[in-house]
PDB file of N, CA, C and O in Angstrom:
ATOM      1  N   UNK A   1      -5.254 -12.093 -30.414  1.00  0.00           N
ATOM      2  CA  UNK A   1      -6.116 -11.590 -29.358  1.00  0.00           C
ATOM      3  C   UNK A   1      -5.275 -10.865 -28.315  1.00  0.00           C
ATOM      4  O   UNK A   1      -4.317 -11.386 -27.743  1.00  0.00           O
ATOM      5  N   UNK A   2      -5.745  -9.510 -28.093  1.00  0.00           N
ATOM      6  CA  UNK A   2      -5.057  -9.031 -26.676  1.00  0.00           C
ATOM      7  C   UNK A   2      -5.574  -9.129 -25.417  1.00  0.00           C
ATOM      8  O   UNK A   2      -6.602  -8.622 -24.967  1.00  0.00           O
ATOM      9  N   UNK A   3      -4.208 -10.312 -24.531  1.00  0.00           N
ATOM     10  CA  UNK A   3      -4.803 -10.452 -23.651  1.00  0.00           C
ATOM     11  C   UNK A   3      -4.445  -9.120 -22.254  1.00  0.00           C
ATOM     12  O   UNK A   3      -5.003  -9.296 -21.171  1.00  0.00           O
ATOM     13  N   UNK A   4      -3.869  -8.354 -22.370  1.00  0.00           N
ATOM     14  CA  UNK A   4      -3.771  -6.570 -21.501  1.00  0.00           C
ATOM     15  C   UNK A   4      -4.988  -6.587 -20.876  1.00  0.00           C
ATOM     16  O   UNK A   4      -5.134  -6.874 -19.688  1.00  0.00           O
ATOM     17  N   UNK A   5      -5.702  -6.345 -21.489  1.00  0.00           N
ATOM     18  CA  UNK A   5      -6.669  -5.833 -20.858  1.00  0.00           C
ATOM     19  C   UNK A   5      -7.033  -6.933 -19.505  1.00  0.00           C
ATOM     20  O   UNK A   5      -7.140  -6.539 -18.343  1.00  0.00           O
ATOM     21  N   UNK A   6      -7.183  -8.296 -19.919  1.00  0.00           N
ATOM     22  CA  UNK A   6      -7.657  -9.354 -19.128  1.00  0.00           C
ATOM     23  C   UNK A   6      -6.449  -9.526 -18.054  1.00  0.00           C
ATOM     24  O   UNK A   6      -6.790  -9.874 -16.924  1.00  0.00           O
ATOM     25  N   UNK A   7      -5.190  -9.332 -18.283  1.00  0.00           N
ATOM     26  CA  UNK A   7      -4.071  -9.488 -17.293  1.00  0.00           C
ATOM     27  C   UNK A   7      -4.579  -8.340 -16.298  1.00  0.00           C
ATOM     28  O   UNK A   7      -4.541  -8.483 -15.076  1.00  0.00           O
ATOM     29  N   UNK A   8      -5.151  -6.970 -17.054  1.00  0.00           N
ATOM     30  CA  UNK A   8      -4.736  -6.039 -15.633  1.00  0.00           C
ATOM     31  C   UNK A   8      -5.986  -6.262 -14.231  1.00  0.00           C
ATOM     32  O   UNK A   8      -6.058  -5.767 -13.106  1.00  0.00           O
ATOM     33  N   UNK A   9      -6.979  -7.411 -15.111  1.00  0.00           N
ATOM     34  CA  UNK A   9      -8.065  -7.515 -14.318  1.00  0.00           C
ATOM     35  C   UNK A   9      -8.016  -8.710 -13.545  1.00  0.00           C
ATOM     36  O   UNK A   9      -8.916  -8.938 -12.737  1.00  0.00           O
ATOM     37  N   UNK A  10      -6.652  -9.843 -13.771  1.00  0.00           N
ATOM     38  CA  UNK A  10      -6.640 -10.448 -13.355  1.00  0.00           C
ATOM     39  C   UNK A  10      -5.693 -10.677 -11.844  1.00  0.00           C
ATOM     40  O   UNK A  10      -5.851 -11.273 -10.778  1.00  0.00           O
ATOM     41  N   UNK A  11      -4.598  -9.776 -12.514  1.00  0.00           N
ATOM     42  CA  UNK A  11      -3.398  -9.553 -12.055  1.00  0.00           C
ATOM     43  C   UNK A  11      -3.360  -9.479 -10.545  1.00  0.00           C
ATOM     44  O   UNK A  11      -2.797 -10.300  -9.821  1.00  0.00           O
ATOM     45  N   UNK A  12      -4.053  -8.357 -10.133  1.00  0.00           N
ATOM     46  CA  UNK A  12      -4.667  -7.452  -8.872  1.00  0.00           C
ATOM     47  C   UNK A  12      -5.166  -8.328  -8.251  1.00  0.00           C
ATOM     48  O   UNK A  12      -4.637  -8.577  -7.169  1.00  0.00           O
ATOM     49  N   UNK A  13      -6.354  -9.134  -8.661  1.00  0.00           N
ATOM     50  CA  UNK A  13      -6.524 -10.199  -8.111  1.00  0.00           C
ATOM     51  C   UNK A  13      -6.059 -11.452  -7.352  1.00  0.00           C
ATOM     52  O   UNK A  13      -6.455 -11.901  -6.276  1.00  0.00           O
ATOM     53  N   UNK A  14      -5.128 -11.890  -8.180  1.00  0.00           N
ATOM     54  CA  UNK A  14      -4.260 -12.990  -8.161  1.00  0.00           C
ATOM     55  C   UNK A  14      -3.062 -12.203  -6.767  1.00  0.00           C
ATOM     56  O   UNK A  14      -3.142 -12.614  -5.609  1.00  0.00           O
ATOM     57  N   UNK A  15      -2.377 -11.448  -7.038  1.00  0.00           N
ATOM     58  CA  UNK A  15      -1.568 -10.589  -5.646  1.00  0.00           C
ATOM     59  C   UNK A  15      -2.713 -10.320  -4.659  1.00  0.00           C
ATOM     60  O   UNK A  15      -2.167 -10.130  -3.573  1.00  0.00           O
ATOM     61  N   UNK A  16      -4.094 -10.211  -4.519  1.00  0.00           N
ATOM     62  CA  UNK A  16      -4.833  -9.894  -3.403  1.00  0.00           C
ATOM     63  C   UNK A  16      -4.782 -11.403  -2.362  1.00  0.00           C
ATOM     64  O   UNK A  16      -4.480 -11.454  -1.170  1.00  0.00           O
ATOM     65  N   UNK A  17      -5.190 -12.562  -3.290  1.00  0.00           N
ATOM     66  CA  UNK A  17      -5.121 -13.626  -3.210  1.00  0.00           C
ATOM     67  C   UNK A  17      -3.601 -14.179  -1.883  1.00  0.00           C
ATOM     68  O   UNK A  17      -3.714 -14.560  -0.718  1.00  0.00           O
ATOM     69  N   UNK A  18      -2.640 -14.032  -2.530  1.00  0.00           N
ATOM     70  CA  UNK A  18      -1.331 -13.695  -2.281  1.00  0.00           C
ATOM     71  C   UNK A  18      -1.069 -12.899  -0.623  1.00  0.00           C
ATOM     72  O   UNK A  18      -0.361 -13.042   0.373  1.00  0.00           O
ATOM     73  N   UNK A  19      -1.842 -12.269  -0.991  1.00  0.00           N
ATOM     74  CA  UNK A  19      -1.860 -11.466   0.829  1.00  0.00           C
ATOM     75  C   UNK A  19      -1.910 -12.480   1.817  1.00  0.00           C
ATOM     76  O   UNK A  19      -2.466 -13.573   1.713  1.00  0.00           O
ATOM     77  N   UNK A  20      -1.282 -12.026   2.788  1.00  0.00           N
ATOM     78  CA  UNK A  20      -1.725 -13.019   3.851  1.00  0.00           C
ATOM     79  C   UNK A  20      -3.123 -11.802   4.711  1.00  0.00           C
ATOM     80  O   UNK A  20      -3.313 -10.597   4.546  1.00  0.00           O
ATOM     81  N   UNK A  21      -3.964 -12.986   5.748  1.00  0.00           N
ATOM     82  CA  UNK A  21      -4.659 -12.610   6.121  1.00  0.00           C
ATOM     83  C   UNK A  21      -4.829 -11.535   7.305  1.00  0.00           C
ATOM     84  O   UNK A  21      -5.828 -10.922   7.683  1.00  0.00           O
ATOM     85  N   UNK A  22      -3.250 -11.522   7.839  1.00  0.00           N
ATOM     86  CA  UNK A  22      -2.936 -10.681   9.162  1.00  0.00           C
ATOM     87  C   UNK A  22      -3.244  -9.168   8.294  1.00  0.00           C
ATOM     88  O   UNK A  22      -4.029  -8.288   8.650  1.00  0.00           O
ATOM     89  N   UNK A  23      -2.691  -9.173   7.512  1.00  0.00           N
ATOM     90  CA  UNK A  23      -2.198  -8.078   6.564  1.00  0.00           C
ATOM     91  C   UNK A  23      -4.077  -7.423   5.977  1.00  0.00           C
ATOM     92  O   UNK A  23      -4.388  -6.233   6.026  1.00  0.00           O
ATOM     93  N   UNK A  24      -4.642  -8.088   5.685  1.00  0.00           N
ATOM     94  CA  UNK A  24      -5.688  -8.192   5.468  1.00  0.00           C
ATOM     95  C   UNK A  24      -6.728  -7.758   5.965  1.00  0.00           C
ATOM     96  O   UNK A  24      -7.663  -7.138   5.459  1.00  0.00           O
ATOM     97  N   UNK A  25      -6.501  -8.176   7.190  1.00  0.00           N
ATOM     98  CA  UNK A  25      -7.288  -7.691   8.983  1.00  0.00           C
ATOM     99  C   UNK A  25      -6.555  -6.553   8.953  1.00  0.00           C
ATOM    100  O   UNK A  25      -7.378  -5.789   8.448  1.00  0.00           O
ATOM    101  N   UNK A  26      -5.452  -5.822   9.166  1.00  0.00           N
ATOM    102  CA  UNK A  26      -5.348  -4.771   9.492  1.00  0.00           C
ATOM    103  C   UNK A  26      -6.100  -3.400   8.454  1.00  0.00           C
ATOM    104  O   UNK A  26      -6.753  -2.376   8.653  1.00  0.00           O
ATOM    105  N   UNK A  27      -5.431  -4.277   7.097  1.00  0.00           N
ATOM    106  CA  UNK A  27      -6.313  -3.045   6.068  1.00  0.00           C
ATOM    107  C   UNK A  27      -7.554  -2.955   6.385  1.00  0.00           C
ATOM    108  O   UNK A  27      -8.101  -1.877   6.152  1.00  0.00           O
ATOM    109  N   UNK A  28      -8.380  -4.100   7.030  1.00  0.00           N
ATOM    110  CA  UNK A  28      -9.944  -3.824   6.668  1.00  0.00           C
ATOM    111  C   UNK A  28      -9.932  -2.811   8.187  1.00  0.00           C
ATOM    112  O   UNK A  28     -10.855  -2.003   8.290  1.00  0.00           O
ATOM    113  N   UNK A  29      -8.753  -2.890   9.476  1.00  0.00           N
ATOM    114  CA  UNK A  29      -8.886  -1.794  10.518  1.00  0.00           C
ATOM    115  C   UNK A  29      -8.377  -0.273  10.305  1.00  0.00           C
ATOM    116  O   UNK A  29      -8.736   0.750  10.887  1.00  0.00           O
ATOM    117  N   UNK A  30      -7.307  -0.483   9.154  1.00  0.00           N
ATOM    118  CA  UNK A  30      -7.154   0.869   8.517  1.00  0.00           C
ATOM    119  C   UNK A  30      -8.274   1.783   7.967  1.00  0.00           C
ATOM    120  O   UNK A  30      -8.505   2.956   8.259  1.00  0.00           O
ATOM    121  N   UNK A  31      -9.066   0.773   6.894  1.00  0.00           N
ATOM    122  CA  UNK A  31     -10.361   1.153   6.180  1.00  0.00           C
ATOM    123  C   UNK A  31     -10.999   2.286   7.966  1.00  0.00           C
ATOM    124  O   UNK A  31     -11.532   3.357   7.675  1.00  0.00           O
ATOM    125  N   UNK A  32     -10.931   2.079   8.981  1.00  0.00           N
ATOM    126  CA  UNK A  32     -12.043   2.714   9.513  1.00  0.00           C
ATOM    127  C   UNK A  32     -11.336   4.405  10.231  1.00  0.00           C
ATOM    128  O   UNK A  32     -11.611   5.219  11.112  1.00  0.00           O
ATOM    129  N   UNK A  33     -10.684   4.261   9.550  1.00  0.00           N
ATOM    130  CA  UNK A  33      -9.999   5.870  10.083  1.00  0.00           C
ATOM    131  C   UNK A  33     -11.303   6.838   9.310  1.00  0.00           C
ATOM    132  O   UNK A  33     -12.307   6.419   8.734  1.00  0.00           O
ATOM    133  N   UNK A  34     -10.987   7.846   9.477  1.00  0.00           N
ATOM    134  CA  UNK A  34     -12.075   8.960   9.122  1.00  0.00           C
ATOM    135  C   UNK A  34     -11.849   9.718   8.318  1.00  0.00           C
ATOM    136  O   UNK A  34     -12.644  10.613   8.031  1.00  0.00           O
ATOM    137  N   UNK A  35     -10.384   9.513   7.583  1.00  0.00           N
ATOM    138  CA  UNK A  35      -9.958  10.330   7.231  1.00  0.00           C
ATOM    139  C   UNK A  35      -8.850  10.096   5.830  1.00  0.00           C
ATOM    140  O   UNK A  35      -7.655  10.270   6.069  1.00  0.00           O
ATOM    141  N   UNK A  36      -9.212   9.749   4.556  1.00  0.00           N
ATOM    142  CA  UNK A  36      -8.730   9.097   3.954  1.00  0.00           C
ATOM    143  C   UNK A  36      -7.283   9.190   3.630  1.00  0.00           C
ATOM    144  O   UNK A  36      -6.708   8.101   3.651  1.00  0.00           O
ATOM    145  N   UNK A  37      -6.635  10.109   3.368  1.00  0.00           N
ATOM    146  CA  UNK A  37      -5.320  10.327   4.221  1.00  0.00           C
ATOM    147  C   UNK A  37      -4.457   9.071   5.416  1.00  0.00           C
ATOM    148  O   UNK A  37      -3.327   8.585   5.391  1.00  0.00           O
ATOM    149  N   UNK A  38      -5.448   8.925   6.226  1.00  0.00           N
ATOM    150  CA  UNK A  38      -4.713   7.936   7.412  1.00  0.00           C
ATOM    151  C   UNK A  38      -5.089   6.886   7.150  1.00  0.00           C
ATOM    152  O   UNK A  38      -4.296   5.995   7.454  1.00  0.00           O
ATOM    153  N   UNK A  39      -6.340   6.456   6.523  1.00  0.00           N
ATOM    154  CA  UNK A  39      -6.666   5.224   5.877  1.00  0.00           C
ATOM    155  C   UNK A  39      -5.068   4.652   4.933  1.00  0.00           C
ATOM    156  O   UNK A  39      -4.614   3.511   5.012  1.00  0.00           O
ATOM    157  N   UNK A  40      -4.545   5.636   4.210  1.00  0.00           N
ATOM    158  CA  UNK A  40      -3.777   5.569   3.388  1.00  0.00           C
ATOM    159  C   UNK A  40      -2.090   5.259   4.250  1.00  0.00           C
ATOM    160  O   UNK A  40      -1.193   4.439   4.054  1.00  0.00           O
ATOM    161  N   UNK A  41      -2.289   6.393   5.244  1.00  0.00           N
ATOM    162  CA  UNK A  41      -0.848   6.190   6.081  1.00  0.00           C
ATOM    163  C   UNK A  41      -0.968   4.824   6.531  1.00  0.00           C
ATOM    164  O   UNK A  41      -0.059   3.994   6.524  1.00  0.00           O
ATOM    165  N   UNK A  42      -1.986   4.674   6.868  1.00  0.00           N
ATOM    166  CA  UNK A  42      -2.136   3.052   8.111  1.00  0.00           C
ATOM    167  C   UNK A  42      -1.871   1.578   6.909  1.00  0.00           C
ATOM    168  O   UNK A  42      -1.422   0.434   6.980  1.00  0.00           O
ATOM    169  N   UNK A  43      -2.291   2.217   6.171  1.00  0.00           N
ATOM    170  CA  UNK A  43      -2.009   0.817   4.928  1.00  0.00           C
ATOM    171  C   UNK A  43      -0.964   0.199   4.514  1.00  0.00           C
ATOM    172  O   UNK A  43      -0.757  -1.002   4.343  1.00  0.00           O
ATOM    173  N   UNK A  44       0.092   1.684   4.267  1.00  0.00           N
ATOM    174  CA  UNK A  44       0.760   1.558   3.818  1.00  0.00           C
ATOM    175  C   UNK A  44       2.089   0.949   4.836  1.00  0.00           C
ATOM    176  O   UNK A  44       3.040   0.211   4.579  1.00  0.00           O
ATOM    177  N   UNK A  45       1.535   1.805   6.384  1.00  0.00           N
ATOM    178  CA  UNK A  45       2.764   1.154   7.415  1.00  0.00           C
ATOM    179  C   UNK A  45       2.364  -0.232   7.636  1.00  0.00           C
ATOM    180  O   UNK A  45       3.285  -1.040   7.751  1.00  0.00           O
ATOM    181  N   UNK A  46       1.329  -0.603   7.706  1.00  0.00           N
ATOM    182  CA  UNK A  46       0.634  -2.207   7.841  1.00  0.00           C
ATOM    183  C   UNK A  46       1.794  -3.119   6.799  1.00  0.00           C
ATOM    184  O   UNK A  46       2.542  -4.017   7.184  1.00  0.00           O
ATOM    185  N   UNK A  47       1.661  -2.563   5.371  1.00  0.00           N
ATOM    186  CA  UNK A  47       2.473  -3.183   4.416  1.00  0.00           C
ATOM    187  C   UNK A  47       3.749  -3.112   4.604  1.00  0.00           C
ATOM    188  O   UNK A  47       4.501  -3.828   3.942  1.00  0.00           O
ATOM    189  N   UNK A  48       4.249  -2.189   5.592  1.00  0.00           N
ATOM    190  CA  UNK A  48       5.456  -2.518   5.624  1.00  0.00           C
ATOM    191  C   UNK A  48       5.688  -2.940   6.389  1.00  0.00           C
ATOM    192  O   UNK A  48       6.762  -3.527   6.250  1.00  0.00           O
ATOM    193  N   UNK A  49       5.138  -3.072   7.628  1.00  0.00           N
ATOM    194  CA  UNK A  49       5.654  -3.954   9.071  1.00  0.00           C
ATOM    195  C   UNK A  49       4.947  -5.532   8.204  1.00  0.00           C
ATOM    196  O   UNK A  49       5.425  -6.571   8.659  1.00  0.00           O
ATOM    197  N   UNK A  50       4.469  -5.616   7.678  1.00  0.00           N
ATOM    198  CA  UNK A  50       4.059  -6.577   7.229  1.00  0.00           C
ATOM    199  C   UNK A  50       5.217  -7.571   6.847  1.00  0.00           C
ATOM    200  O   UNK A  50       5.432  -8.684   7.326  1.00  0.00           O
ATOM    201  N   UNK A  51       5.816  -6.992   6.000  1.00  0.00           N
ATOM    202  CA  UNK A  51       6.891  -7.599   4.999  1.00  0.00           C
ATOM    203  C   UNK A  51       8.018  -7.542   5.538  1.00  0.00           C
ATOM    204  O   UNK A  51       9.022  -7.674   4.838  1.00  0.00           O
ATOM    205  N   UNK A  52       8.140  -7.265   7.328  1.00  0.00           N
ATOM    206  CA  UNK A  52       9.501  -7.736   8.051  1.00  0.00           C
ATOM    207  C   UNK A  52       9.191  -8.431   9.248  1.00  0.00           C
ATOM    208  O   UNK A  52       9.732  -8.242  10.337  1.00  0.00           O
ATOM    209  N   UNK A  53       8.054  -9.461   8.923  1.00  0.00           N
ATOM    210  CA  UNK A  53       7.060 -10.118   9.903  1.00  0.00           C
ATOM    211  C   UNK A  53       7.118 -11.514   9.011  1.00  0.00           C
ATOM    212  O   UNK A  53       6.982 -11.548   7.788  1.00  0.00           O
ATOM    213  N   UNK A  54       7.409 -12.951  10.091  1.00  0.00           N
ATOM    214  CA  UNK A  54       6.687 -14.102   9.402  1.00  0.00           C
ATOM    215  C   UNK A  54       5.726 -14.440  10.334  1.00  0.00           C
ATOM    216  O   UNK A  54       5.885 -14.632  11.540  1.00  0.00           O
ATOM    217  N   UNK A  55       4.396 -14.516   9.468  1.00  0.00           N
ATOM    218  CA  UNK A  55       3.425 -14.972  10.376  1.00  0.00           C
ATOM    219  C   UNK A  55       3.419 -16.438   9.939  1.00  0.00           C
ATOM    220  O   UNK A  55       3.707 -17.017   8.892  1.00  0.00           O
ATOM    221  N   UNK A  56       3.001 -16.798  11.090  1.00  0.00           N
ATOM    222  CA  UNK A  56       2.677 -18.579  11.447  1.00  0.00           C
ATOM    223  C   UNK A  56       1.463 -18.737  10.943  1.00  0.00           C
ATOM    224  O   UNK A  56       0.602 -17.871  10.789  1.00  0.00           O
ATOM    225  N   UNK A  57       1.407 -20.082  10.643  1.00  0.00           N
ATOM    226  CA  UNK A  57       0.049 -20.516  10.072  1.00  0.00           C
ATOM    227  C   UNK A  57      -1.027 -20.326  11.245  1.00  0.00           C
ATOM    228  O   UNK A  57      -2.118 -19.978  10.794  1.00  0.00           O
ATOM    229  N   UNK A  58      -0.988 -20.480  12.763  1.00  0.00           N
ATOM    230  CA  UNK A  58      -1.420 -20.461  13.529  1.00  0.00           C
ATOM    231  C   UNK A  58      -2.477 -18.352  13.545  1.00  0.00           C
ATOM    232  O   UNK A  58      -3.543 -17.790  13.796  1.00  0.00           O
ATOM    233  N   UNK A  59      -1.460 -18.193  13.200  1.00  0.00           N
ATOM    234  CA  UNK A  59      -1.179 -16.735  13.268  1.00  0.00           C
ATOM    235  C   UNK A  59      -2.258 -15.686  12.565  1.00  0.00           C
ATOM    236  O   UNK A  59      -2.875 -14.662  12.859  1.00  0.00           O
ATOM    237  N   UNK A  60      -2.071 -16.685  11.341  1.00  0.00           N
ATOM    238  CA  UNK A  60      -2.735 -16.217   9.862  1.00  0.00           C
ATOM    239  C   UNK A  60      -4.440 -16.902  10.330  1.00  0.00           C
ATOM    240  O   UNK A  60      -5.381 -16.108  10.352  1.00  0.00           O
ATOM    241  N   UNK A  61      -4.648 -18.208  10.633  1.00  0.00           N
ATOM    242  CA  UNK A  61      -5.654 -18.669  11.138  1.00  0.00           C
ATOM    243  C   UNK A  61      -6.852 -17.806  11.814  1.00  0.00           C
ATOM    244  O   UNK A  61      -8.015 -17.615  11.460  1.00  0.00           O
ATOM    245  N   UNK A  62      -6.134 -17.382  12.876  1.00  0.00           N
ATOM    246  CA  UNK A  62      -6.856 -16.112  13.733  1.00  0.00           C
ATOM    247  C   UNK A  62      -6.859 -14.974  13.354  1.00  0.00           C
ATOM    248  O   UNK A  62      -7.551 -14.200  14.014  1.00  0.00           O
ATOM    249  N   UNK A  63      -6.071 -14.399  12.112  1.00  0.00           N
ATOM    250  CA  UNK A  63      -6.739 -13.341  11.731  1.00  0.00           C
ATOM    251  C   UNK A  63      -7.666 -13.176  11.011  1.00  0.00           C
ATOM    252  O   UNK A  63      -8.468 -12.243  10.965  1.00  0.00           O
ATOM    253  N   UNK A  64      -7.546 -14.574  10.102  1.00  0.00           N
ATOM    254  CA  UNK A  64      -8.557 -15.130   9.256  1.00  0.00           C
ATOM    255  C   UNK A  64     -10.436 -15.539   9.897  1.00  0.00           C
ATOM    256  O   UNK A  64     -11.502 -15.689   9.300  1.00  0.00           O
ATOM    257  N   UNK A  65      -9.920 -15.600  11.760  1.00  0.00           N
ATOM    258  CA  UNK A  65     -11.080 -15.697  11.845  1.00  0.00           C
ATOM    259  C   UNK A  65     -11.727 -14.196  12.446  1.00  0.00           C
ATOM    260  O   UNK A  65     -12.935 -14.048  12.627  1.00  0.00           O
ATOM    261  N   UNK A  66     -10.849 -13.272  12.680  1.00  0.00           N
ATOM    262  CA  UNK A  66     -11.680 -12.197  12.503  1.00  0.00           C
ATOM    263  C   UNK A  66     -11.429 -11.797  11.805  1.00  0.00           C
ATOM    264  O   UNK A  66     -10.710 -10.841  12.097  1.00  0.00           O
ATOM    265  N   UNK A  67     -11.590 -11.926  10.689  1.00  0.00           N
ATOM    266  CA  UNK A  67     -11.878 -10.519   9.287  1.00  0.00           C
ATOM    267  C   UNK A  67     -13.271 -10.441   9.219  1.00  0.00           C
ATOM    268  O   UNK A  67     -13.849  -9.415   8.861  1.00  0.00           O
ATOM    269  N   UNK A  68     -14.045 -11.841   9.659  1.00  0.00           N
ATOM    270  CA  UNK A  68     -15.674 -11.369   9.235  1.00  0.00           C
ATOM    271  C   UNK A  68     -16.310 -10.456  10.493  1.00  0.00           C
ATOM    272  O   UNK A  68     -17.049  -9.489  10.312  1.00  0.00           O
ATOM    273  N   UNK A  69     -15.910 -10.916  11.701  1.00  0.00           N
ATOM    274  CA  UNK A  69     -16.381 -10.650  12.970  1.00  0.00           C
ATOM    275  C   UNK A  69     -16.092  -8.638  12.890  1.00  0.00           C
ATOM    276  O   UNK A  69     -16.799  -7.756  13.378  1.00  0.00           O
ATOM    277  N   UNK A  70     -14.766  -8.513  12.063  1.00  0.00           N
ATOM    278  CA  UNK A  70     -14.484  -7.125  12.512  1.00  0.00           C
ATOM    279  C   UNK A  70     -15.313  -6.345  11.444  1.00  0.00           C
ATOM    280  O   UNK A  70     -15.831  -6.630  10.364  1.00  0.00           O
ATOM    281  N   UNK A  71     -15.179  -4.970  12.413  1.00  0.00           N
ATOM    282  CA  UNK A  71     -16.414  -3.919  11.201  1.00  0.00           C
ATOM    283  C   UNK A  71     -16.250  -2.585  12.277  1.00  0.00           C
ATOM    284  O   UNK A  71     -16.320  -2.553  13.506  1.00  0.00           O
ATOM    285  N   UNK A  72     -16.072  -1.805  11.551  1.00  0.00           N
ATOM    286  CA  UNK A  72     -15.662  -0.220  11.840  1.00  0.00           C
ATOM    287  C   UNK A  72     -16.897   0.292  13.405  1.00  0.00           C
ATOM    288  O   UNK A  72     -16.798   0.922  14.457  1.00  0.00           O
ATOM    289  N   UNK A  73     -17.891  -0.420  12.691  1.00  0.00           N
ATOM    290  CA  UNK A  73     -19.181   0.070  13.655  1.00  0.00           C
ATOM    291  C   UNK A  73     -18.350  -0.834  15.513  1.00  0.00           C
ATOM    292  O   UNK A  73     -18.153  -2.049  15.499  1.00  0.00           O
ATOM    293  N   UNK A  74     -18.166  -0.382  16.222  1.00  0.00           N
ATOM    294  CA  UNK A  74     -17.660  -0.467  17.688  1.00  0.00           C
ATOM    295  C   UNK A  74     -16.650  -0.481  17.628  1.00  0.00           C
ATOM    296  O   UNK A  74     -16.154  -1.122  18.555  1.00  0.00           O
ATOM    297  N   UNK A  75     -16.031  -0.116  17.028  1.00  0.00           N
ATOM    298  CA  UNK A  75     -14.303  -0.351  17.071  1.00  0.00           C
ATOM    299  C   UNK A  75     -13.822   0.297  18.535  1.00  0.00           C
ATOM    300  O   UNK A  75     -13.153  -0.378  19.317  1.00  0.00           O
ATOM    301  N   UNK A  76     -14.180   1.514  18.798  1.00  0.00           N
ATOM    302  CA  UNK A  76     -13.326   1.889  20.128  1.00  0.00           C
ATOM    303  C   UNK A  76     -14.662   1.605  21.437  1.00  0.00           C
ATOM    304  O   UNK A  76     -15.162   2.374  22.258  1.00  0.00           O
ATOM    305  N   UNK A  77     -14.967  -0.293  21.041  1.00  0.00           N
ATOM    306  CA  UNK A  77     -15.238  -0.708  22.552  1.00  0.00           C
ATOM    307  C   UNK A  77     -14.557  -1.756  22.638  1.00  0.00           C
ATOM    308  O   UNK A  77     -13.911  -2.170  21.676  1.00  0.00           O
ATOM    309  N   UNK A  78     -14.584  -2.361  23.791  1.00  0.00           N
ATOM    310  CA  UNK A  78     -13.573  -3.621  24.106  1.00  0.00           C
ATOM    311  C   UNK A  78     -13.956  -4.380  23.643  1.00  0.00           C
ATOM    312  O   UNK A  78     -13.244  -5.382  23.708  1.00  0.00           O
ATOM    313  N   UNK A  79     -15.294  -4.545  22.848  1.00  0.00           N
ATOM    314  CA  UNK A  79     -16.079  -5.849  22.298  1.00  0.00           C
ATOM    315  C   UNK A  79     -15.526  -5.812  20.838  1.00  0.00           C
ATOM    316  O   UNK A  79     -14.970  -6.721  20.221  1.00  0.00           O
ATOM    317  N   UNK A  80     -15.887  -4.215  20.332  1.00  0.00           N
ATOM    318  CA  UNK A  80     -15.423  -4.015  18.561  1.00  0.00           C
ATOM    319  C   UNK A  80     -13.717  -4.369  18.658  1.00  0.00           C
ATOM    320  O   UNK A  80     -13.214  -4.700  17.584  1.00  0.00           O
ATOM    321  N   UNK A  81     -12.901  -4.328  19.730  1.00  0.00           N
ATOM    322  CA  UNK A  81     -11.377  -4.671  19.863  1.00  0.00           C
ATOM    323  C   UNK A  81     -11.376  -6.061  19.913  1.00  0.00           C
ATOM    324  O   UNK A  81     -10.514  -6.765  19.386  1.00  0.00           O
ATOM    325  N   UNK A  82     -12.452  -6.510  20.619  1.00  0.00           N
ATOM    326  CA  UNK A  82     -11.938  -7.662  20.785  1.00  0.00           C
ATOM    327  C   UNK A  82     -12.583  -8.366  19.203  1.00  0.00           C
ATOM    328  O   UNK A  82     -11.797  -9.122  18.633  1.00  0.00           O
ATOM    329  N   UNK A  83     -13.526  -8.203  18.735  1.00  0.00           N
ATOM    330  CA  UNK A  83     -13.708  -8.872  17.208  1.00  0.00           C
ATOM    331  C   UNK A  83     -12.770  -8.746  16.352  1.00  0.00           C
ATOM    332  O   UNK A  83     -12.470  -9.722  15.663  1.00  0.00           O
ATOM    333  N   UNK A  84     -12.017  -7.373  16.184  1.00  0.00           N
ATOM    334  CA  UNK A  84     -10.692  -7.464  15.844  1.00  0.00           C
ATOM    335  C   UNK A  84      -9.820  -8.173  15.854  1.00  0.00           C
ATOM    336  O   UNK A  84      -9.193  -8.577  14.875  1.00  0.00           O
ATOM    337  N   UNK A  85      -9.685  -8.381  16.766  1.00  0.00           N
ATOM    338  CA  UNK A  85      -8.278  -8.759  17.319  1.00  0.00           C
ATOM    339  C   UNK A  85      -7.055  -7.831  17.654  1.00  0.00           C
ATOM    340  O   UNK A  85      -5.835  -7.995  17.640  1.00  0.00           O
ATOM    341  N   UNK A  86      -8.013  -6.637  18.005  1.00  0.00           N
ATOM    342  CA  UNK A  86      -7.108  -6.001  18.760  1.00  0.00           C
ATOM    343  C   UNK A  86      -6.697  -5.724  20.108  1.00  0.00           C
ATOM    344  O   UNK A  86      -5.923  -4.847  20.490  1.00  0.00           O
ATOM    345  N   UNK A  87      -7.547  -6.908  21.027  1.00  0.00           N
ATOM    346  CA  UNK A  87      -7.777  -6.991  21.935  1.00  0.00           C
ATOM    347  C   UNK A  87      -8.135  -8.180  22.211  1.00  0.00           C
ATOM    348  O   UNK A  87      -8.772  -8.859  21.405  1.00  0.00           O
ATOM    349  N   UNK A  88      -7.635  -8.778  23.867  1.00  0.00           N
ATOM    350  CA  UNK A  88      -7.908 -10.131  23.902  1.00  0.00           C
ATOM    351  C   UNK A  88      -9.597  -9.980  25.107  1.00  0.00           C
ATOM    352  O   UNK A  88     -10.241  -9.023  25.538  1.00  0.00           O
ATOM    353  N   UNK A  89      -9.722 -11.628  25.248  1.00  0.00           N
ATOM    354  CA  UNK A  89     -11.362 -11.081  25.426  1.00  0.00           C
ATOM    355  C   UNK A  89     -10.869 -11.631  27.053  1.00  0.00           C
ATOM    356  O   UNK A  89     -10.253 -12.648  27.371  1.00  0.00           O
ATOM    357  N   UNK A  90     -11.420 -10.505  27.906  1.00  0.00           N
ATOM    358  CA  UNK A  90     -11.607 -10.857  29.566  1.00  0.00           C
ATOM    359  C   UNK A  90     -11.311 -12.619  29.817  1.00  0.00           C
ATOM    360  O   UNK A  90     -11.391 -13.104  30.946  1.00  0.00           O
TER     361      UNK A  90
END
């Protein structure tokens, strides 16, 4: 039986898994550029400041709790920053 095919579907997965969540939060703030190009620049610098960064469990926690809260729709108000976490709240 070849299992190829099932590795390449698994694979991707299993390394998404693997991400930490800071890293995670930023791609889903990259995702909102306009311009897929910078979607692409922002990802890729995310991944690399990423990987000369240890985040704390503390760290990872709070980004973990906004990944649901954040979403492209308000991003440049202090409220869509602050669901982010790109911004702290008043």
């Amino acid at each position: 039986m070849n299992l190829r095919p099932l590795a390449c579907l698994v694979l991707p997965l299993a390394l998404l898994a693997c991400e930490n969540k800071c890293l995670t939060l930023a791609k889903k703030v990259c995702g909102c550029e306009r311009v897929a190009s910078e979607v692409d620049t922002c990802r890729t610098r995310a991944e690399s400041e990423s990987s000369n960064l240890d985040i704390t469990s503390s760290q990872e926690d709070y980004c973990e709790s906004k990944i649901d809260t954040c979403s492209c729709d308000g991003l440049d108000t202090p409220e869509g920053q602050i669901a982010c976490g790109l911004a702290n709240a008043p």
